[in-house]
N, C-alpha and C positions, 0 to 999 in steps of 0.2 A: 165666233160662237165659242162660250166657254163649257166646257165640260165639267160638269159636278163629277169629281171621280169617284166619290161617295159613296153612288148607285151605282158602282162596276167594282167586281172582283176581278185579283188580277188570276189572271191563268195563263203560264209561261210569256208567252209574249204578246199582251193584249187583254183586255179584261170581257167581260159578257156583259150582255143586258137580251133579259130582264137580270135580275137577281132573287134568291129567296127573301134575302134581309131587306129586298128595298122592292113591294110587290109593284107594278107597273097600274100607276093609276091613266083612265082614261084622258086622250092627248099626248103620254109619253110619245116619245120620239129620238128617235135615230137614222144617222142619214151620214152618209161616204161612199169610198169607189167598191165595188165587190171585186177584193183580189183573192180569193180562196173559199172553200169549201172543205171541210172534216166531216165523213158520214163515220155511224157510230159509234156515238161521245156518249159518253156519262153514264149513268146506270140504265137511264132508259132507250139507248142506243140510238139517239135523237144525231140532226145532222146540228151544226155551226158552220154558220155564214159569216166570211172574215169582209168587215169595212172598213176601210182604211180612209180616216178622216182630213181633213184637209192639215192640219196640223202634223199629221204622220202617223199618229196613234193607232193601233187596229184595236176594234170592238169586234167580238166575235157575238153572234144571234144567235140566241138559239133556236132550232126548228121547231116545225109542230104541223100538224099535218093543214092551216092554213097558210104558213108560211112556206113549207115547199113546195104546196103548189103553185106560189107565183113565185118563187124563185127559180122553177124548173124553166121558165121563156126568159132568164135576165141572162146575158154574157156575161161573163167576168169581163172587169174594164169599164164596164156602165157602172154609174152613179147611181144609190139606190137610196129609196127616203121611206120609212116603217113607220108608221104611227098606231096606236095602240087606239080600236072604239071601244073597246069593252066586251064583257061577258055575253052572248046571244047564246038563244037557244036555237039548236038544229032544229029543220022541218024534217028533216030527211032520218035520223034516228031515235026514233021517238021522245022529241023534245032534251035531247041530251045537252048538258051546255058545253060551251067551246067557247076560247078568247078568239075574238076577231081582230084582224088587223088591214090596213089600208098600206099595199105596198104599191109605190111607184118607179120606174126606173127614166133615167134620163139623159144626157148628154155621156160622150163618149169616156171623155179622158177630163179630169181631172183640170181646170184651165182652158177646156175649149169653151168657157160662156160665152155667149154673145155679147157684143160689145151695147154697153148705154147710151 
């Protein structure tokens, strides 16, 4: 899998997704091992979730309050895949909208796939 680095700014060691410059259309995607966690980053004191891609690279996520809370059941060491559906509107605050995202986690370490 090649990485556009295009759509990641670097930020000391590792870049982020999404970006401002590059908004995350519906389908984006991101996906490596979770080795770390930074809670409040940036002006809005959001957390970053570090994935470290099969290449070596770390992408750092940034949070939001759909994304921590499925990061809060993932270990670090699992493989995690984030993909972007789009804008929805909450039922639960009066129609507010919010990006939704589809996280999964997976296999242990990095190399334990199952064989073909």
């Amino acid at each position: 899998m090649l990485i556009d680095k295009s759509r990641y700014q670097e930020v000391g060691t590792g870049k982020t997704w999404p970006t401002k410059e590059n908004p995350l259309k519906i389908g984006d995607s991101v996906e490596g091992r979770y080795v770390d966690k930074r809670v409040e980053q940036g002006p809005n004191k959001s957390n970053l979730y570090a994935l470290e891609q099969s290449n070596g690279d770390i992408v750092w996520v940034w949070g939001s309050t759909v994304i921590d809370r499925k990061f809060d059941s993932i270990a670090k060491g699992k493989m995690v895949a984030i993909e972007y559906l789009g804008v929805k509107k909450s039922e639960k605050r009066g129609g507010s909208d919010y990006k939704d995202y589809w996280v999964g986690s997976g296999i242990q370490v990095v190399g334990d796939e199952p064989a073909l």
